[in-house]
C-alpha positions in Angstrom: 111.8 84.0 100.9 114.8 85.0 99.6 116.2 81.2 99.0 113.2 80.4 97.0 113.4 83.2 94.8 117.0 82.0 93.7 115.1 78.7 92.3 112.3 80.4 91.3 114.6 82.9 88.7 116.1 79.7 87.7 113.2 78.1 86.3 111.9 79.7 83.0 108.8 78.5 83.3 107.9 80.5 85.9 109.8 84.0 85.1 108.8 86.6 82.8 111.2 88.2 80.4 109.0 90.9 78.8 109.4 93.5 81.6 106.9 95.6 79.9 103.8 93.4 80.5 101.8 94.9 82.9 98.9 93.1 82.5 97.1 92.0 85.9 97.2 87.9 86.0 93.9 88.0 87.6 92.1 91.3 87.0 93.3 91.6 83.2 93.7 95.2 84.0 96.8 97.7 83.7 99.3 97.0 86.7 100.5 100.9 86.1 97.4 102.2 85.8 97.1 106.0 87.6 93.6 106.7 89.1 91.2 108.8 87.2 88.4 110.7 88.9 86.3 108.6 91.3 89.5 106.4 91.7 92.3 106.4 94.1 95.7 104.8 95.2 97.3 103.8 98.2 100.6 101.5 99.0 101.0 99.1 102.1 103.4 96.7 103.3 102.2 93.9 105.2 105.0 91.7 104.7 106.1 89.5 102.5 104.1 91.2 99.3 102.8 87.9 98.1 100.3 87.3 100.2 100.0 90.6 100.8 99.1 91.5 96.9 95.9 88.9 96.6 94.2 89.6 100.0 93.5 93.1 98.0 93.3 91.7 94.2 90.3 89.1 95.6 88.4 92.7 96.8 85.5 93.8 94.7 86.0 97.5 94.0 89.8 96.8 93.6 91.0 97.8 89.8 94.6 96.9 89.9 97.0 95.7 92.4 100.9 95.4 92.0 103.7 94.8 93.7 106.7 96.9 94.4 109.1 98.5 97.2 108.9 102.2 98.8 110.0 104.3 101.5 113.4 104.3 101.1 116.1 106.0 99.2 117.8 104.6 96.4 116.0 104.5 92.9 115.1 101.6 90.7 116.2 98.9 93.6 116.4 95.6 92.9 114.9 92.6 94.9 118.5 91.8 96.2 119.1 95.3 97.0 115.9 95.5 99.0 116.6 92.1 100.5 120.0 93.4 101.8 118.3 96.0 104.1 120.5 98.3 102.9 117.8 100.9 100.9 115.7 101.3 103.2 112.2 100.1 101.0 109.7 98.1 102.5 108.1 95.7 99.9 104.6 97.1 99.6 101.3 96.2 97.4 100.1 99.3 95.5 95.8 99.5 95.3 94.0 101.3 92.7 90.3 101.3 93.9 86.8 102.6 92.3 85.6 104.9 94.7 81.9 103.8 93.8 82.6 100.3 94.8 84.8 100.3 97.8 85.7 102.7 100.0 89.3 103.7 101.8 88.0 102.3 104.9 87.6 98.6 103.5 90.9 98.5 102.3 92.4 99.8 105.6 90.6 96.8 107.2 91.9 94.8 104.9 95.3 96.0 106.2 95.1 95.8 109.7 93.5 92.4 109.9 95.7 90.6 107.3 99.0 91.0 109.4 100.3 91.5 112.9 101.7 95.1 112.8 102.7 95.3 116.1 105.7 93.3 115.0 108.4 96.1 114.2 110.5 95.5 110.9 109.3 91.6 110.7 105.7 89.6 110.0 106.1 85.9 110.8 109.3 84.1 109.8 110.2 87.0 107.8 112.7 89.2 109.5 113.7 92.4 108.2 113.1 96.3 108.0 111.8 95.1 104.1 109.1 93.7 105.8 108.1 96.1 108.1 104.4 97.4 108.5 103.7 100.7 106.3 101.3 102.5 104.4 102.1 104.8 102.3 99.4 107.4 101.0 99.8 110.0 98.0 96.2 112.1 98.6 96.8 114.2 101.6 93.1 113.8 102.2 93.4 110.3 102.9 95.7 110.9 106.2 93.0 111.7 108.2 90.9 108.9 108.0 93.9 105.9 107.9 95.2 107.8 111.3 91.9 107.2 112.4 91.5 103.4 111.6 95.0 103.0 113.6 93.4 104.9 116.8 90.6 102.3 116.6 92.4 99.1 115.9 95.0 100.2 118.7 92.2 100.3 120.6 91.0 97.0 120.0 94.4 95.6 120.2 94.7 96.3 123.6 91.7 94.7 124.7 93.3 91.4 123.1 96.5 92.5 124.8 98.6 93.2 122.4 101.1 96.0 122.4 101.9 99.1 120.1 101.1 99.1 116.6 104.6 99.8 115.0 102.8 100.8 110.9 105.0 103.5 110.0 102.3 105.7 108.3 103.5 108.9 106.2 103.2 110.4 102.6 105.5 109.5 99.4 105.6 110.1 95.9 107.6 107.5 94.5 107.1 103.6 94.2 108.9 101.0 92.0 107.6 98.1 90.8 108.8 95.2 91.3 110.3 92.7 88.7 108.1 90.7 86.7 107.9 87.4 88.3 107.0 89.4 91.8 103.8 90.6 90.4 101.0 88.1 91.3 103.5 85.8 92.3 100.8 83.6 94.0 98.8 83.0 90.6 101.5 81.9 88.6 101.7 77.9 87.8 103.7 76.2 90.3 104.4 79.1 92.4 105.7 78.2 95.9 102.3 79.2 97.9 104.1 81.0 100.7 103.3 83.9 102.8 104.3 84.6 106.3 101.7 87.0 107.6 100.4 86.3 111.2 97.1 88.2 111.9 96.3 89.2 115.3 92.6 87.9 114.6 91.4 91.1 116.3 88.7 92.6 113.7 88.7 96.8 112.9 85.2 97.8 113.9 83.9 101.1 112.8 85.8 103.9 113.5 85.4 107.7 113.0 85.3 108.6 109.2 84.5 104.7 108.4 82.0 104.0 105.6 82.4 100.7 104.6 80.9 99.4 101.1 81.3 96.1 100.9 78.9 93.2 102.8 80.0 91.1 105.4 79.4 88.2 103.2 82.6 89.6 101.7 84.7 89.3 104.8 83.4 85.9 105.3 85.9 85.0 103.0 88.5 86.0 104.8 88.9 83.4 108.7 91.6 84.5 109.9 91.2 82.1 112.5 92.1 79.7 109.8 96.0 79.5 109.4 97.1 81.0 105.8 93.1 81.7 104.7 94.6 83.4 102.1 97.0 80.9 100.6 93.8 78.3 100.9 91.4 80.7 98.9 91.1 80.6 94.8 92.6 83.6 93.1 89.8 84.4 91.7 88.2 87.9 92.8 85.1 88.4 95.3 81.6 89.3 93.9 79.6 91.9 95.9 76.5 90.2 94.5 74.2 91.1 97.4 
């Protein structure tokens, strides 16, 4: 990933100078946004945040995704800083979500299904503590219930035999966002469609505190037994018209 961003920043037609537009590509909504009441945030790493970002920007219920780096501890770090391994962040998608529309619960199915996270501080070919397995919660309140979601997918991990979920799950108050030409990388025009993830294809059933919102017509979208479903899939958001 980090060779092509080196071409990518060299092409103009594909970068961004304005650093100040934080316009969603696809949503057309604030990137910065902070949840008002009935809304909520949440950051996960999954990865490469390419990919990562439009598996949650194609959810209905989702206001505004972006992408950034967290969890470690320098401020304002670059790309190449957080390529280097040397900060510590983890490059993460950040979720703003109506509360109406889809709960905590879909989105932390999202997260388990969309990568491997029993892969410690790597997903695929990427290799690196920046692309280790996190989530990152701000609302104390939400702790219980994404601890919960890990019990159960552990669970159902092991009955595909896979080992330990390695997630590094804990509570922060600070994200970055990325540079400009990171944020909906995948939508731009002639945007290398690249992402690394490698679901298990084991599915997070219901677990204790679960109330899921959205239809299984919605997750039909999503085969993960089809290789880069994601990548194949129009950026165009889900409707939860049933």
């Amino acid at each position: 990933m980090f060779e092509f961003l080196k071409k990518i920043m060299n092409n103009e037609k594909l970068i961004t100078n304005n650093s100040s537009n934080s316009i969603h590509r696809i949503l057309k909504t604030d990137i910065k946004k902070e949840p008002h009441l009935n809304e909520d945030e949440i950051i996960f790493g999954c990865g490469c945040f390419w990919g990562a970002e439009k598996c949650f920007w194609k959810l209905p219920g989702v206001i505004t995704t972006s992408v950034g780096y967290a969890g470690g501890e320098s401020s304002n770090p670059t790309y190449y800083e957080v390529c280097s391994g040397l900060t510590g962040h983890s490059e993460v998608v950040r979720v703003v979500w109506d509360k109406n529309k889809i709960d905590i619960s879909d989105l932390l199915k999202m997260f388990w299904e969309c990568h491997d996270p029993t892969q410690k501080n790597r997903q695929g070919n990427d290799i690196g503590t920046q692309y280790r397995s996190a989530i990152y919660y701000k609302n104390e309140n939400n702790k219980r219930i994404i601890l919960a979601s890990k019990d159960q997918y552990q669970k159902e991990l092991y009955k595909k035999n896979f080992g330990l979920i390695e997630t590094e799950i804990k509570k922060i108050d600070t994200y970055f966002y990325a540079e400009q030409y990171h944020q909906q990388y995948l939508a731009l025009e002639g945007s290398r469609q690249y992402c690394s993830a490698s679901p298990t294809k084991v599915k997070l059933e219901a677990f204790a505190g679960s109330n899921y919102k959205l239809n299984d017509h919605i997750w039909d979208n999503f085969n993960w037994e089809v290789e880069k479903c994601v990548l194949r899939s129009d950026n165009k958001p889900i409707r939860n018209n049933i």
